[in-house]
N, C-alpha and C positions, 0 to 999 in steps of 0.2 A: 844048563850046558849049551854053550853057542853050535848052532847046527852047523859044521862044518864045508863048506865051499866048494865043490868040484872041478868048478872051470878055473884055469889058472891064466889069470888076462897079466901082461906083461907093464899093464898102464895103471896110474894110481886111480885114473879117471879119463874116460870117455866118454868125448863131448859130440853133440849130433847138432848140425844145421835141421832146421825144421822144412821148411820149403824145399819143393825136391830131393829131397834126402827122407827126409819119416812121412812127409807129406806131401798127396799129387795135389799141388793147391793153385796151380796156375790157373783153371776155370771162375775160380773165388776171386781172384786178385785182377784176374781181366773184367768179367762183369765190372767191377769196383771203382776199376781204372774208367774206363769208356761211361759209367754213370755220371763219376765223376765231373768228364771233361764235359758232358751233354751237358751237364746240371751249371757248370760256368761258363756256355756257348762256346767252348775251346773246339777247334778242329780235334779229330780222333785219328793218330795216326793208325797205321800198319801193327797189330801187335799178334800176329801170325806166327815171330820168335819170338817166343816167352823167354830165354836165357838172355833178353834185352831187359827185361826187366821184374822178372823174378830172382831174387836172391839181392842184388844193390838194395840199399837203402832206397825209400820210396823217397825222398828227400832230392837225390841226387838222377832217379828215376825222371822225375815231373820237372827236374831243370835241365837236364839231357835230351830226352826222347819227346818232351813236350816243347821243349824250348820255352819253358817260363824261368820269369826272372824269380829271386829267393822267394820275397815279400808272395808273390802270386803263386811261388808251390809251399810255401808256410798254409796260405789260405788253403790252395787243393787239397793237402794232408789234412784238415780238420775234416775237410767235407767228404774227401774217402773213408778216413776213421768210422765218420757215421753211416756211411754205406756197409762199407766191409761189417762192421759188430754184427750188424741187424741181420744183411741176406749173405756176404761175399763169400763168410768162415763157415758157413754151413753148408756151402760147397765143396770143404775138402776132403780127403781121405784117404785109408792109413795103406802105403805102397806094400802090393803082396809080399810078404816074407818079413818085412819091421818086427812083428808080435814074436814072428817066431827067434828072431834074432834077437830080440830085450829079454825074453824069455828065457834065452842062452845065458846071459849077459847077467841077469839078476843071482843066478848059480855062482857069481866069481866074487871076489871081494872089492871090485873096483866100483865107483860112484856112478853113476848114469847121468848125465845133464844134457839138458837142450840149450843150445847156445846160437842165438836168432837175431838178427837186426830189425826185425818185426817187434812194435810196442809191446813191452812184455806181456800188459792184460791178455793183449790179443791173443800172443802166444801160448797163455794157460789156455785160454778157452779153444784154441785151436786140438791143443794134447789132449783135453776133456771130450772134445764132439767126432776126435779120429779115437778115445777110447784106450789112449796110449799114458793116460794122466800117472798112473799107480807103479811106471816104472820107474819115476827117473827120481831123482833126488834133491834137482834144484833145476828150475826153468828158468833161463837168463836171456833177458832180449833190451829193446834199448828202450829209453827212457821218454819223455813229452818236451825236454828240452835241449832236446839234440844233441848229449855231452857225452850222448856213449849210446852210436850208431854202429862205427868202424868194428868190424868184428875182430882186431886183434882187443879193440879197448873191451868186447864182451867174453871174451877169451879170457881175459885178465880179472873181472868184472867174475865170470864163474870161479875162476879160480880161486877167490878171495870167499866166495860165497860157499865154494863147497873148503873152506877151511885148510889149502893147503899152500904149498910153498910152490917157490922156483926152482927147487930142487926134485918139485916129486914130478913123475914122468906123466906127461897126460896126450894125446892125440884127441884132433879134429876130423870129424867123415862129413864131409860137404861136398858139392855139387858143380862149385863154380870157384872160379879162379879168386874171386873176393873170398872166399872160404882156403884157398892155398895161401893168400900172403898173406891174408889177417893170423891163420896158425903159427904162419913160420916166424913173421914180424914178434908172433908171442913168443918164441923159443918153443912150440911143440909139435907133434909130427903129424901127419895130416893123411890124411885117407881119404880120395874121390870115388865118387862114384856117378858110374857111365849110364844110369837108369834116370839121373834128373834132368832137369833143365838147362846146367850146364854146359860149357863146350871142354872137350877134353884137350885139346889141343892149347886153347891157355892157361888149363891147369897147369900142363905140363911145361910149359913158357914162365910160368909164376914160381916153379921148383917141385911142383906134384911129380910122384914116384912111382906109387903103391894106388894102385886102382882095381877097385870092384866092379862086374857085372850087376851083379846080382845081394840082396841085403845081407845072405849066409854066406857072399865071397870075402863079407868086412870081417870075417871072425876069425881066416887065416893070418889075419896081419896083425890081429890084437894076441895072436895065442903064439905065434913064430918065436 
C-alpha cells in the first residue's frame, strides 16, 4: 500500500535554480572565473557583484563582463570547466534551511527537479558534494553544445524529462531575473528569492510577483 502524502503542493512539479537558490556557489565560480582569465593572460575584471555573473550562462558571462569575442569565450569555457570540476565545485554549499525545505517537499506528491544553466555533469556533482543528491527527481542543466543554455529551453527540457505536459502546472524558484523570463517565457509560475545572488528589482521588471526571504518562506506559495 502506497504511503500516503501529507503536504498538498498546488504544483505538478517544482523546479529549483541551483546557483543562489539551493547553492552559495559564487566563491567556486569566482575562483574559476579569475583562474581562468590568469591562465589566458586576460585582464580580471571587478567581480565584487556576483549577480553579474552568477546565474547567466557562463557563455554570455565571458563575452559580456570579459569582453571576449565567441571563438575566445568558446576557448575560456573549456578552460574553466577544467578549473571549476577539480577545485571551484568544492566550494559550494547547501543555503541554511534548503534540506529542511526538500524535506517538506518530498512528503507531497509533486516532482523535485533542478533546473540549471550550469553543464548538467557539473550540476549532479554540485547536488552530490552540497548533499542535496537523494531529493530531487531529475537534475536538468545545459548541455556542451550550446543548444540548450536559456533556461526557459531547460524549463521545457525538464519538463519533458520529468514526463509531463503543458497542461500540468509547474513553477520555478530562482534567484535572478534570467530565472523570471526563462519561467514565464515557459508558461510557468515562478518564485524569487531574496537570499541569492540575484537583484530583486529586475525580477520584478521581468514579471516576478511572489518572493521569499527565506527557503521555508517558498512553501507558502507552493501550498496557497
Amino acid at each position: 500500500m502506497a504511503h500516503e502524502k501529507n503536504l498538498k503542493i498546488k504544483y505538478k512539479a517544482v523546479l529549483f535554480d541551483l546557483d543562489g537558490t539551493l547553492s552559495e556557489s559564487a566563491p567556486g565560480i569566482r575562483y574559476s572565473l579569475e583562474e581562468t582569465l590568469k591562465k589566458m593572460g586576460q585582464p580580471v575584471p571587478d567581480l565584487s557583484d556576483y549577480s553579474v555573473y552568477v546565474g547567466p550562462p557562463l557563455l554570455n558571462t565571458l563575452m559580456n563582463l570579459c569582453s571576449m569575442t565567441k571563438e575566445e569565450a568558446e576557448n575560456a569555457t573549456e578552460i574553466y570547466r577544467g578549473i571549476y570540476n577539480t577545485v571551484g565545485k568544492y566550494k559550494n554549499k547547501l543555503y541554511d534551511g534548503i534540506e529542511e525545505l526538500l524535506t517538506a517537499l518530498k512528503d507531497s506528491d509533486a516532482k523535485i527537479a533542478v533546473a540549471t544553466s550550469k553543464y548538467e555533469p557539473f550540476a549532479e556533482d554540485v547536488i552530490k558534494i552540497i548533499g542535496a543528491y537523494d531529493y530531487f527527481d531529475k537534475i536538468c542543466g545545459s548541455n556542451l553544445d550550446g543548444s540548450r543554455k536559456d533556461k526557459k529551453d531547460i524549463v521545457e527540457y525538464a519538463r519533458k524529462e520529468l514526463g509531463l505536459s503543458e497542461n500540468d502546472k509547474m513553477v520555478l524558484v530562482g534567484d535572478t531575473f534570467y530565472d523570471t523570463k526563462g519561467a514565464l517565457a515557459a508558461g510557468i509560475d515562478f518564485i524569487g528569492v531574496n537570499y541569492g545572488y540575484g537583484n530583486k528589482n529586475l525580477m520584478v521588471e521581468s514579471g516576478g510577483k511572489n518572493f521569499a526571504d527565506t527557503p521555508m518562506d517558498i512553501l507558502k506559495f507552493l501550498t496557497e
